[in-house]
N, CA, C and O atoms as a GROMACS GRO file, in nm:
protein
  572
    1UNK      N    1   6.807  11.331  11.611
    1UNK     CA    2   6.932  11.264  11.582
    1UNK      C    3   6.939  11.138  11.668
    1UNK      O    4   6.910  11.116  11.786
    2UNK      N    5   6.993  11.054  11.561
    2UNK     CA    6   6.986  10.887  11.677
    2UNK      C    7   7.100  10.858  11.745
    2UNK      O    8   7.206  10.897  11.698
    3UNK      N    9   7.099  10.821  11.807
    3UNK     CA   10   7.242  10.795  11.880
    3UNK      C   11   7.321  10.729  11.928
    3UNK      O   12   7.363  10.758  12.040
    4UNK      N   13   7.373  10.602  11.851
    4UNK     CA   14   7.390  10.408  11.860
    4UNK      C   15   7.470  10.421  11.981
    4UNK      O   16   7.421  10.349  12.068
    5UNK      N   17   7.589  10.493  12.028
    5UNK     CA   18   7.702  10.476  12.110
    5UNK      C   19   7.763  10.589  12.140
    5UNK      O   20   7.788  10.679  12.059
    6UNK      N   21   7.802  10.590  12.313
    6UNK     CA   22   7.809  10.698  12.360
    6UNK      C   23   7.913  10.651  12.518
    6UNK      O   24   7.863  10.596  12.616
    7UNK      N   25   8.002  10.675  12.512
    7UNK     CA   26   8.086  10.602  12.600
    7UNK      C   27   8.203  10.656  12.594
    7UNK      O   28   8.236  10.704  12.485
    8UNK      N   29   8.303  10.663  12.713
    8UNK     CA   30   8.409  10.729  12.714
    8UNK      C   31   8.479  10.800  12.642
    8UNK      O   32   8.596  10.795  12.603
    9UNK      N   33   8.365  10.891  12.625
    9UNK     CA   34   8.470  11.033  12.465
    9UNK      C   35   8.436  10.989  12.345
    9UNK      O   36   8.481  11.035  12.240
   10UNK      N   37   8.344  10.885  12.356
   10UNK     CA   38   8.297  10.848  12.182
   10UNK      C   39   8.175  10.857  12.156
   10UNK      O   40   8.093  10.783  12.209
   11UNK      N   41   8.155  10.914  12.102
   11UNK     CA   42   7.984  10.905  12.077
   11UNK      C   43   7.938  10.924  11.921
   11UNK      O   44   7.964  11.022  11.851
   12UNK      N   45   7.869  10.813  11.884
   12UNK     CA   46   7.830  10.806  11.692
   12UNK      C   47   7.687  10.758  11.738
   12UNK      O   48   7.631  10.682  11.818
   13UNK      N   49   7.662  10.852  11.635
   13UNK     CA   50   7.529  10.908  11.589
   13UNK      C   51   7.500  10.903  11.425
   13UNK      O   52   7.584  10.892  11.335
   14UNK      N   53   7.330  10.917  11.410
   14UNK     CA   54   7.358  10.854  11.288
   14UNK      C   55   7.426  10.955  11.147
   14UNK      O   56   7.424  10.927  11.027
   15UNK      N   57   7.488  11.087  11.221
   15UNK     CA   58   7.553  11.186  11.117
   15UNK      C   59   7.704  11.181  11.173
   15UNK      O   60   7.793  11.253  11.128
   16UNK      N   61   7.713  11.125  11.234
   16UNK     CA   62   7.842  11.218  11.322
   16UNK      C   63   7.967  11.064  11.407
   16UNK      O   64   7.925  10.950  11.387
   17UNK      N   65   8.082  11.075  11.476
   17UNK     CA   66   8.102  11.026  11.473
   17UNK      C   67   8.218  11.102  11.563
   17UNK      O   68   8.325  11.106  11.503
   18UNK      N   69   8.220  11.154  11.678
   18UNK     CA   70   8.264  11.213  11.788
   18UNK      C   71   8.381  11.160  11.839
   18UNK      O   72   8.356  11.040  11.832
   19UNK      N   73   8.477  11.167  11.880
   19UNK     CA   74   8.580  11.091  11.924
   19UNK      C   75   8.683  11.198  11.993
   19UNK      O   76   8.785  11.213  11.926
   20UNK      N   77   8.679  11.275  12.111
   20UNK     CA   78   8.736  11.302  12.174
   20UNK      C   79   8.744  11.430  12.125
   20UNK      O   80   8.856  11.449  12.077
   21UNK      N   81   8.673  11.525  12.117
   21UNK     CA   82   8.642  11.616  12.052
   21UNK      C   83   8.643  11.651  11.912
   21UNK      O   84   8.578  11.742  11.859
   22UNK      N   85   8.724  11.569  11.858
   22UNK     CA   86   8.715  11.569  11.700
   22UNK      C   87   8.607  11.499  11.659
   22UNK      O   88   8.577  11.388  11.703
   23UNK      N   89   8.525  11.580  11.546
   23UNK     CA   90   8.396  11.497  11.444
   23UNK      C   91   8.446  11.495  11.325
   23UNK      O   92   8.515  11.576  11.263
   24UNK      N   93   8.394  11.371  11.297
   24UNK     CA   94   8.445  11.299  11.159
   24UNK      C   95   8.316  11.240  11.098
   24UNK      O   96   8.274  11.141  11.158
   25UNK      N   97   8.238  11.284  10.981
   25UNK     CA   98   8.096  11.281  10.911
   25UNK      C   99   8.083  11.095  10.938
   25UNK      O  100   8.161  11.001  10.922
   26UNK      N  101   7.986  11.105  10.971
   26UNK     CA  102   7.961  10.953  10.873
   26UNK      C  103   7.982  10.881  10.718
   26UNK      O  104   8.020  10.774  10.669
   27UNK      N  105   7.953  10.957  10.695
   27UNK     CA  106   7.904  11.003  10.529
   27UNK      C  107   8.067  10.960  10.481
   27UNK      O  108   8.086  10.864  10.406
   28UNK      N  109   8.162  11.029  10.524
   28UNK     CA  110   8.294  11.048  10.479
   28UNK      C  111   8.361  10.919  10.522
   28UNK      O  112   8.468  10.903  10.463
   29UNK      N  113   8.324  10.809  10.621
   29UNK     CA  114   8.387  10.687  10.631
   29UNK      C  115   8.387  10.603  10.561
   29UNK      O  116   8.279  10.554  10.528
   30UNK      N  117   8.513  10.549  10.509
   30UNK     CA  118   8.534  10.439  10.435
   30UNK      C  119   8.555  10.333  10.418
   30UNK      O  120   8.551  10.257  10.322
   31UNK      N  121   8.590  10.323  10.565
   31UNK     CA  122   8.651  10.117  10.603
   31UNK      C  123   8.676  10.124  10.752
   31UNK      O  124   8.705  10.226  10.815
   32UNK      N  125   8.662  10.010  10.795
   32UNK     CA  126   8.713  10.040  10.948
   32UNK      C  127   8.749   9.885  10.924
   32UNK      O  128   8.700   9.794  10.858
   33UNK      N  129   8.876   9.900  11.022
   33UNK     CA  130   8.986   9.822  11.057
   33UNK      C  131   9.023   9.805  11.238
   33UNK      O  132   9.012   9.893  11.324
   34UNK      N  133   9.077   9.639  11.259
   34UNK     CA  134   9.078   9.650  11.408
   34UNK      C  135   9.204   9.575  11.379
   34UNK      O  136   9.229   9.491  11.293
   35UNK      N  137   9.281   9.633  11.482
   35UNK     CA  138   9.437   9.622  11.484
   35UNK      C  139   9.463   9.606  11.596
   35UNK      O  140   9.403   9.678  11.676
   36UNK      N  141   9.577   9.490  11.656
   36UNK     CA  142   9.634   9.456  11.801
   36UNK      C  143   9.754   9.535  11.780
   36UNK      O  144   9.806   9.562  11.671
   37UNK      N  145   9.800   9.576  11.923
   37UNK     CA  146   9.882   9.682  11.928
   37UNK      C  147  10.038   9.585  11.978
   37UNK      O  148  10.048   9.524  12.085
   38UNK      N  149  10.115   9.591  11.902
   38UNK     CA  150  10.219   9.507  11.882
   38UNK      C  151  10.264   9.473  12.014
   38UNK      O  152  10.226   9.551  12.101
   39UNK      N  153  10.382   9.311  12.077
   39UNK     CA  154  10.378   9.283  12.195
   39UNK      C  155  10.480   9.439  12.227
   39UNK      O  156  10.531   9.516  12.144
   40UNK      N  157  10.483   9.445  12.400
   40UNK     CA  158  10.535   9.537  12.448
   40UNK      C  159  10.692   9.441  12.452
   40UNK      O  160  10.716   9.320  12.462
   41UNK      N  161  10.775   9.563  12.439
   41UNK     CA  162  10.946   9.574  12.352
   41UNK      C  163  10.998   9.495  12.489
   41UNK      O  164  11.099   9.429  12.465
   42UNK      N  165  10.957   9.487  12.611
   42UNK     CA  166  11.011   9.466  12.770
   42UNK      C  167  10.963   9.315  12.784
   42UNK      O  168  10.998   9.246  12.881
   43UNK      N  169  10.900   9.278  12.706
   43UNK     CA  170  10.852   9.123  12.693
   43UNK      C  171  10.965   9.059  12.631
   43UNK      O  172  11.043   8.974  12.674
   44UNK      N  173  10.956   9.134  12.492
   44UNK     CA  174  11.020   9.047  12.403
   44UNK      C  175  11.197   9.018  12.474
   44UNK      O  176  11.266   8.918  12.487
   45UNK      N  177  11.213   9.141  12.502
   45UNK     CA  178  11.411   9.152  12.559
   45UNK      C  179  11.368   9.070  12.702
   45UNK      O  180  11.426   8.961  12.705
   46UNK      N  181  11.313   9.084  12.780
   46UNK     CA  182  11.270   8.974  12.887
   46UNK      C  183  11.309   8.821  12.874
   46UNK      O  184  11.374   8.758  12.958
   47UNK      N  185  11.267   8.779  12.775
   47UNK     CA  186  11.250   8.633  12.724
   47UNK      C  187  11.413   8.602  12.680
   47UNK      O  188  11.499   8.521  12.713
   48UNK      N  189  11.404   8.694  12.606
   48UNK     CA  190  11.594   8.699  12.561
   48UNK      C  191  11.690   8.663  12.654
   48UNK      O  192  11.763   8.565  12.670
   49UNK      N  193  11.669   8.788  12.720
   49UNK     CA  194  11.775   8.826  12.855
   49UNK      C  195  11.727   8.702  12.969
   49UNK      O  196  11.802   8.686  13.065
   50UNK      N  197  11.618   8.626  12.960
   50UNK     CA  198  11.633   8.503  13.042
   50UNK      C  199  11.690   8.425  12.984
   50UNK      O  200  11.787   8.388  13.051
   51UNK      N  201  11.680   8.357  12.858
   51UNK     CA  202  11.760   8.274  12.765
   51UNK      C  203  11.862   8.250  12.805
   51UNK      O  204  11.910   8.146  12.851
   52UNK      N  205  11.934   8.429  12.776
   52UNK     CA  206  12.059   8.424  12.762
   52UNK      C  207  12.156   8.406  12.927
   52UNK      O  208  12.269   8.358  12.927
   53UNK      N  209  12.110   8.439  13.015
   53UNK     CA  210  12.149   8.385  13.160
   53UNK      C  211  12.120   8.263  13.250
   53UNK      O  212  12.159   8.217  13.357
   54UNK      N  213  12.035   8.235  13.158
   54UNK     CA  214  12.015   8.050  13.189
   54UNK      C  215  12.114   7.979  13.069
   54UNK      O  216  12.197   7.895  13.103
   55UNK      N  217  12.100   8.012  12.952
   55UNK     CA  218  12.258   7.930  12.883
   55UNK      C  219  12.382   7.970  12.947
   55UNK      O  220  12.484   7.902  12.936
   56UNK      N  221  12.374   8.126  13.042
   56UNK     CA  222  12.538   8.155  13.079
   56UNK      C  223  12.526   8.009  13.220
   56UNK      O  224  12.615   7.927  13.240
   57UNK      N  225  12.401   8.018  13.291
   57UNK     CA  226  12.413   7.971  13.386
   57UNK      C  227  12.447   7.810  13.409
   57UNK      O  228  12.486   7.756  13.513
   58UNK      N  229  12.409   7.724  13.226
   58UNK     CA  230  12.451   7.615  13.208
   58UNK      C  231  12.584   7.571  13.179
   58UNK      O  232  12.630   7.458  13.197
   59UNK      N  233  12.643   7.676  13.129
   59UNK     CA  234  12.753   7.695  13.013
   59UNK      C  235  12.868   7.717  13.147
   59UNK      O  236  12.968   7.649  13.170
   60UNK      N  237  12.812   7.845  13.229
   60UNK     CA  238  12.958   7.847  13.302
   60UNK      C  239  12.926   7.808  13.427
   60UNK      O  240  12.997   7.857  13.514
   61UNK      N  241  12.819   7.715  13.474
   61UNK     CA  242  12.847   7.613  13.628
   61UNK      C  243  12.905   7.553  13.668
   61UNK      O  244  12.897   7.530  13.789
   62UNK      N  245  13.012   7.483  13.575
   62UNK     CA  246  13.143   7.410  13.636
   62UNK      C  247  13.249   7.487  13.644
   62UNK      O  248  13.339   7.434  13.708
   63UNK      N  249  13.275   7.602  13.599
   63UNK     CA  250  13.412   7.700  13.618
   63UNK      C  251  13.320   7.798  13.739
   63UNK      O  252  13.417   7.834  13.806
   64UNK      N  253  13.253   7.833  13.778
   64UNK     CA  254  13.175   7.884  13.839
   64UNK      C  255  13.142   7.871  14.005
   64UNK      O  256  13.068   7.775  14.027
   65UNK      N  257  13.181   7.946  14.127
   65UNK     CA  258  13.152   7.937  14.246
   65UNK      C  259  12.964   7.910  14.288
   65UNK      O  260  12.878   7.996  14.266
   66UNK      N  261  12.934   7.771  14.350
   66UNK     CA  262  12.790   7.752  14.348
   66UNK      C  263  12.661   7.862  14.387
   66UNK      O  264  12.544   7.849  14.350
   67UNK      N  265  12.733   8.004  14.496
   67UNK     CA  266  12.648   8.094  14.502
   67UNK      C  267  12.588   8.193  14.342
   67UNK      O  268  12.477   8.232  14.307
   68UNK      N  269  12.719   8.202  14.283
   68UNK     CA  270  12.698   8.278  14.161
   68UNK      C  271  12.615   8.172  14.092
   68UNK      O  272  12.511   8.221  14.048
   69UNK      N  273  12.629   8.047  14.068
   69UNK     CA  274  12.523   7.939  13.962
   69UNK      C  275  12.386   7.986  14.036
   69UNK      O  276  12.285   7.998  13.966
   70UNK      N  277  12.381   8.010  14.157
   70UNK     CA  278  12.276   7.980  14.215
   70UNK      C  279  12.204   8.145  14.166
   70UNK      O  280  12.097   8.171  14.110
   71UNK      N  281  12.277   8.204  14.196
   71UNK     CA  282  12.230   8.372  14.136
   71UNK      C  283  12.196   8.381  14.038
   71UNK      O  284  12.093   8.445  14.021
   72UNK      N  285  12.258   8.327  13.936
   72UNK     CA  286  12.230   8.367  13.791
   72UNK      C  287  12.074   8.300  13.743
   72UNK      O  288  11.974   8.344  13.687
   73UNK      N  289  12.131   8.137  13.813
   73UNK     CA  290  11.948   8.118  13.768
   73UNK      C  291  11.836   8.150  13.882
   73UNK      O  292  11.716   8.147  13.853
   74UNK      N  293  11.873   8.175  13.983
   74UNK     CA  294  11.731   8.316  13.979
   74UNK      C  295  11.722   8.394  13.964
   74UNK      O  296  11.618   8.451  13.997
   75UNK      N  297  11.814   8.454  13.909
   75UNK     CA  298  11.847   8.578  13.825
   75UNK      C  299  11.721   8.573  13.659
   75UNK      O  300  11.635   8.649  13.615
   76UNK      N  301  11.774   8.454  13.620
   76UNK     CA  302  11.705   8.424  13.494
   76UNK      C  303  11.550   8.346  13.501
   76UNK      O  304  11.482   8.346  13.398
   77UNK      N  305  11.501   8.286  13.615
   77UNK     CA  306  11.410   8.233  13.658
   77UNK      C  307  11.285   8.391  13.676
   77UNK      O  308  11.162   8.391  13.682
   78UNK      N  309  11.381   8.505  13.680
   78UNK     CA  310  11.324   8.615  13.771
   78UNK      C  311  11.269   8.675  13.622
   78UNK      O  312  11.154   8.702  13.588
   79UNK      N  313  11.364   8.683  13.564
   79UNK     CA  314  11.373   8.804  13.408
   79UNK      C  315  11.256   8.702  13.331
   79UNK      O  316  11.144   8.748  13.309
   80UNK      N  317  11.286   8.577  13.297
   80UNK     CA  318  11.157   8.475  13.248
   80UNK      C  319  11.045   8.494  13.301
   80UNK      O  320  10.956   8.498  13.216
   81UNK      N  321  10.999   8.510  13.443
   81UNK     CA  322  10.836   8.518  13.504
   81UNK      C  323  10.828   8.664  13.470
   81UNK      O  324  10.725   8.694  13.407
   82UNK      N  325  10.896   8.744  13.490
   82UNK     CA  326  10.880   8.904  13.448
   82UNK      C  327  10.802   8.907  13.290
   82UNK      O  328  10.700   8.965  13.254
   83UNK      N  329  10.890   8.824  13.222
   83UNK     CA  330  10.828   8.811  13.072
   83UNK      C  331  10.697   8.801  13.035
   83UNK      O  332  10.624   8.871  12.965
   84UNK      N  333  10.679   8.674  13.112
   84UNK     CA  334  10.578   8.583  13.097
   84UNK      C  335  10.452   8.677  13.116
   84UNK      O  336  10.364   8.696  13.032
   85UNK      N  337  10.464   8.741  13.266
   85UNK     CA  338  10.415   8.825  13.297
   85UNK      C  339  10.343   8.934  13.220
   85UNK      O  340  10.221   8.950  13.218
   86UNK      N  341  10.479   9.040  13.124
   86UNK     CA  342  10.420   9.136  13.038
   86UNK      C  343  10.360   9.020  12.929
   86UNK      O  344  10.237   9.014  12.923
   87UNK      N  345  10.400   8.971  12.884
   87UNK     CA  346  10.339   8.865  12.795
   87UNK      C  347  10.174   8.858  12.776
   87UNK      O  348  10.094   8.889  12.688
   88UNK      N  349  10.165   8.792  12.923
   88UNK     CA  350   9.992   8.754  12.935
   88UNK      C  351   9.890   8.882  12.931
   88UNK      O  352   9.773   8.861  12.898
   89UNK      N  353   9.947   9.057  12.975
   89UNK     CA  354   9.879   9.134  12.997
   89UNK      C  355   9.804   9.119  12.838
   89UNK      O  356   9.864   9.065  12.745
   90UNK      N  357   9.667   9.174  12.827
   90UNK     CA  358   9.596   9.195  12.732
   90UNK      C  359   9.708   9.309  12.614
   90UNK      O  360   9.784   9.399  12.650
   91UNK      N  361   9.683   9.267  12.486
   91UNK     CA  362   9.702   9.375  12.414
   91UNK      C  363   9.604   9.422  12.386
   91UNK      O  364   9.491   9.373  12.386
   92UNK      N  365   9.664   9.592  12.340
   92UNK     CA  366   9.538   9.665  12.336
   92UNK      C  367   9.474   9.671  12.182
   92UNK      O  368   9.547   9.654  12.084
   93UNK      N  369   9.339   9.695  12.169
   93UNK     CA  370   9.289   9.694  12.055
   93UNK      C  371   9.249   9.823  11.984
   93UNK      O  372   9.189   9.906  12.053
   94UNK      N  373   9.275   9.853  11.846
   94UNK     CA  374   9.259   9.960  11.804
   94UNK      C  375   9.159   9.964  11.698
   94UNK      O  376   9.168   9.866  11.624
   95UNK      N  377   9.061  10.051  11.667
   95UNK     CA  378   9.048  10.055  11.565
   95UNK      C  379   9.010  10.230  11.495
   95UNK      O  380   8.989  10.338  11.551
   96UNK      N  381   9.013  10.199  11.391
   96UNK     CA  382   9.112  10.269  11.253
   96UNK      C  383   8.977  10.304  11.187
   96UNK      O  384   8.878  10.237  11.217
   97UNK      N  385   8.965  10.420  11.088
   97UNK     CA  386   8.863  10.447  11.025
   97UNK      C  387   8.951  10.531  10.927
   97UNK      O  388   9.046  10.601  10.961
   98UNK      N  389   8.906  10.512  10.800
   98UNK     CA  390   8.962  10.602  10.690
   98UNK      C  391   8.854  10.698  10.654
   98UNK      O  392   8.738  10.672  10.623
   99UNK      N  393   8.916  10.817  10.665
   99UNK     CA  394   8.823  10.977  10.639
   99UNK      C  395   8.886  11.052  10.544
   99UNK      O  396   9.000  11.090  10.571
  100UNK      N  397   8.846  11.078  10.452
  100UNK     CA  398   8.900  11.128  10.338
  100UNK      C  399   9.036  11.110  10.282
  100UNK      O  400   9.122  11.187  10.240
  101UNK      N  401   9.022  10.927  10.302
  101UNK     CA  402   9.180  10.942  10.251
  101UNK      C  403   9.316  10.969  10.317
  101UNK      O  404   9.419  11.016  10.270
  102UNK      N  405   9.278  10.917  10.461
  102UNK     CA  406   9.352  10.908  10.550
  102UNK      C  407   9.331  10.856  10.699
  102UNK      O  408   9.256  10.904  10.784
  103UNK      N  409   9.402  10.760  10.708
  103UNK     CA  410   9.377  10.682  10.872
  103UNK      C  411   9.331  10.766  10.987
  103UNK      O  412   9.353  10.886  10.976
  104UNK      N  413   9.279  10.728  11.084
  104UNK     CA  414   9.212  10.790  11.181
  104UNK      C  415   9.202  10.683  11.276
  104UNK      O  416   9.133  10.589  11.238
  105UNK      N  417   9.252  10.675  11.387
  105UNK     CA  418   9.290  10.684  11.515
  105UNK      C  419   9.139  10.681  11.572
  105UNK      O  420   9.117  10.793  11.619
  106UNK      N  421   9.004  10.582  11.588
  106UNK     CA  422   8.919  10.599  11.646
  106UNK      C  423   8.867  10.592  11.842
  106UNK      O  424   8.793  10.653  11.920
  107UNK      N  425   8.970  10.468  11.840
  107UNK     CA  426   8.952  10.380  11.963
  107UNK      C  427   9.058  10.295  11.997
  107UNK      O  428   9.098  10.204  11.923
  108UNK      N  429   9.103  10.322  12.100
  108UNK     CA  430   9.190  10.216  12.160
  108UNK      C  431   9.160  10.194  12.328
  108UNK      O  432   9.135  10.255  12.432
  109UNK      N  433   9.184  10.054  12.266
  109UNK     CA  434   9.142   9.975  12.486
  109UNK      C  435   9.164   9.831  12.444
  109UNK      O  436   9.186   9.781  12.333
  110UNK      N  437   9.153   9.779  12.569
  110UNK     CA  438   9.226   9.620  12.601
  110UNK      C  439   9.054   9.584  12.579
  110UNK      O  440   9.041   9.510  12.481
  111UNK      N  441   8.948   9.612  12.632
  111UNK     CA  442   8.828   9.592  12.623
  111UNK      C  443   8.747   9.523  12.490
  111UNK      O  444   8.690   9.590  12.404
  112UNK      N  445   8.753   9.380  12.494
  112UNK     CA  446   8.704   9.344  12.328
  112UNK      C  447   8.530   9.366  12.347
  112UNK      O  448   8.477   9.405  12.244
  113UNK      N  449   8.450   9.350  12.450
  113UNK     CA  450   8.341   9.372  12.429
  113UNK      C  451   8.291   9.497  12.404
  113UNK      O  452   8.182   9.503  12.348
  114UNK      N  453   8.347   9.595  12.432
  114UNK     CA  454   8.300   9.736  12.454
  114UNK      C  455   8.347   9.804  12.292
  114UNK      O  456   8.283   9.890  12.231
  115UNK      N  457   8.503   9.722  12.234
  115UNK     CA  458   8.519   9.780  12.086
  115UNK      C  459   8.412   9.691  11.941
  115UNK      O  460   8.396   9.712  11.821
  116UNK      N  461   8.357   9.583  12.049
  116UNK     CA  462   8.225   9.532  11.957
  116UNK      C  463   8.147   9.597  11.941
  116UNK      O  464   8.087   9.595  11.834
  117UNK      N  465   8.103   9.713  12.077
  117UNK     CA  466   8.003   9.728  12.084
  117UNK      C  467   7.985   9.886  11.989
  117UNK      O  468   7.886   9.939  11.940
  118UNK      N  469   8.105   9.919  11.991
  118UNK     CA  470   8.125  10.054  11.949
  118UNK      C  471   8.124  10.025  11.784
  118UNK      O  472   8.057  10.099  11.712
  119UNK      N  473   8.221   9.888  11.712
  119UNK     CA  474   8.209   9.865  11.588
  119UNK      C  475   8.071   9.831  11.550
  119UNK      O  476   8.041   9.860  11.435
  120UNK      N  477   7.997   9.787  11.611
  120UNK     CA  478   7.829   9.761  11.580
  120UNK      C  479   7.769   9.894  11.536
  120UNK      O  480   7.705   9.933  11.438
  121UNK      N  481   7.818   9.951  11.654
  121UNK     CA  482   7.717  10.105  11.642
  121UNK      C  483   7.756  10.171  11.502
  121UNK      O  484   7.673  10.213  11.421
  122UNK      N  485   7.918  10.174  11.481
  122UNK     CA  486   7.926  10.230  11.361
  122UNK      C  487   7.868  10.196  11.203
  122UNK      O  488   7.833  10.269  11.111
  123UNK      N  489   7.875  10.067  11.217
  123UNK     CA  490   7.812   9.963  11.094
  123UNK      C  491   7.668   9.986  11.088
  123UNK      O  492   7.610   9.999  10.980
  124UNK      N  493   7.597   9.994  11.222
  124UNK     CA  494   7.428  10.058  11.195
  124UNK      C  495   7.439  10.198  11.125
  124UNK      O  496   7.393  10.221  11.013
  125UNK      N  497   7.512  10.298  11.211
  125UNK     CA  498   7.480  10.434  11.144
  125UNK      C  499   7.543  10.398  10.968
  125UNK      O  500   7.466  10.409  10.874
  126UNK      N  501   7.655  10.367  10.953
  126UNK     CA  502   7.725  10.337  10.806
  126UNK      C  503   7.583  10.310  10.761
  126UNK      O  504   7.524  10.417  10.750
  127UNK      N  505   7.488  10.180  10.726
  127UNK     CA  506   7.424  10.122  10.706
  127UNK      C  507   7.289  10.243  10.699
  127UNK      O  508   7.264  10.274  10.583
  128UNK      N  509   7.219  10.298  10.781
  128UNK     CA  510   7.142  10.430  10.778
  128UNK      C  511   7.207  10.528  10.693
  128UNK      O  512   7.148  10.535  10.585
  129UNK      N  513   7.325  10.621  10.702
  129UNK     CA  514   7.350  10.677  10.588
  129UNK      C  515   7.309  10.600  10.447
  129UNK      O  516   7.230  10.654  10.369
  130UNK      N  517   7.359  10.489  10.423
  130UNK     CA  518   7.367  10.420  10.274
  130UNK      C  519   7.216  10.436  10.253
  130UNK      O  520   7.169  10.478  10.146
  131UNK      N  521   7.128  10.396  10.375
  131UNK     CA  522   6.974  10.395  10.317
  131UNK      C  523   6.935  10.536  10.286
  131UNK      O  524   6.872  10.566  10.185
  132UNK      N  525   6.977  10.623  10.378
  132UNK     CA  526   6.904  10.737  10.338
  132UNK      C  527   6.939  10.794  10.212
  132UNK      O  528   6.861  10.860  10.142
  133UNK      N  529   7.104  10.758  10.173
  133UNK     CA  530   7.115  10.823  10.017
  133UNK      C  531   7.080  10.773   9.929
  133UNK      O  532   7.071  10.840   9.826
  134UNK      N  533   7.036  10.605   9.928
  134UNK     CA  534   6.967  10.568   9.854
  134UNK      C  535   6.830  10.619   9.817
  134UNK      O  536   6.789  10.642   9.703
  135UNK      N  537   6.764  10.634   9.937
  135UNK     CA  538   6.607  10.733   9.918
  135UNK      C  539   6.618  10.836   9.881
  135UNK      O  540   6.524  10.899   9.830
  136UNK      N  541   6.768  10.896   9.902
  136UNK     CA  542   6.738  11.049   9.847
  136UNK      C  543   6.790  11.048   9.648
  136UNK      O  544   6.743  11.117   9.557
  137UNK      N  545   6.868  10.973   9.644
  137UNK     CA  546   6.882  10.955   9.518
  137UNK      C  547   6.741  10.914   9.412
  137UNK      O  548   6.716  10.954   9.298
  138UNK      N  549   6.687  10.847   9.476
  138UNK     CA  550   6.562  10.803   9.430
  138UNK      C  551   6.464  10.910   9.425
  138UNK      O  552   6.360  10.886   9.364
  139UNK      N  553   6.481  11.032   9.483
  139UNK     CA  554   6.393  11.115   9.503
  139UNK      C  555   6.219  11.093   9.615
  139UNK      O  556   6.106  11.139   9.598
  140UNK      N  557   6.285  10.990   9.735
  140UNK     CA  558   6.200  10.987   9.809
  140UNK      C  559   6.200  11.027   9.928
  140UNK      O  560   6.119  10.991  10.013
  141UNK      N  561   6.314  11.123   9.950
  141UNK     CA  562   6.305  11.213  10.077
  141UNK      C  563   6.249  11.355  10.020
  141UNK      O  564   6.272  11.414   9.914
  142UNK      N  565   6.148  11.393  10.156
  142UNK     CA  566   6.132  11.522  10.085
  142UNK      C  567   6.245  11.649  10.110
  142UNK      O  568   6.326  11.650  10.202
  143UNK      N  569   6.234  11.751  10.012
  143UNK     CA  570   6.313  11.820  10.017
  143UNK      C  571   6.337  11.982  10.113
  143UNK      O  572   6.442  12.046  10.102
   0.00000   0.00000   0.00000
């Protein structure tokens, strides 16, 4: 048995296709898909919630005592770099395999070289199955 990839709980081979103790045939895969994992919810309200205390902090600085102006926008200077912050972290990457007609959950990590390396491996074995059923259809494997 050959064995393209083998790495943190995953391991595909040219029958098999291992993923954290669950096996899923080769044979039975149908598409694979790579999906970014939507921004995190603490980014997006981050950006907001700075917005919105830097317009309070423009809006009410003349009715306003200068310590509180001074609070609010580093208040909002603070909630904005926080953003920015979750912002820049990597999203994570997923990818997806359909097995009989239903999504499957293969891989997820921030890691783009390592989910190359794992989508390669799968596309060789994919690619070896197709040959071998071609030979066997043909009647040139022996039996």
């Amino acid at each position: 048995m050959v064995t393209f990839y083998n790495h943190r709980g995953i391991r595909v081979t040219g029958d098999w296709i291992n993923v954290d103790g669950r096996r899923y045939p080769i044979g039975e895969l149908e598409d694979l898909r790579i999906t970014r994992a939507p921004v995190h919810r603490a980014a997006s309200w981050g950006v907001v919630g700075s917005g919105a205390l830097l317009a309070m902090t423009i809006a009410m600085g003349p009715a306003l005592p200068g310590q509180v102006v001074v609070t609010l926008g580093i208040a909002a200077l603070v909630a904005g770099a926080a953003a920015l912050l979750a912002r820049l972290r990597p999203r994570e990457l997923r990818l997806w395999g359909l097995f009989t007609g239903e999504w499957q959950l293969l891989a997820a990590t921030t890691d783009d070289i390592e989910l190359g390396k794992l989508t390669r491996a799968l596309r060789r074995a994919l690619e070896r199955d197709a040959r071998f059923q071609r030979m066997n259809r043909r009647g040139l494997l022996p039996a």
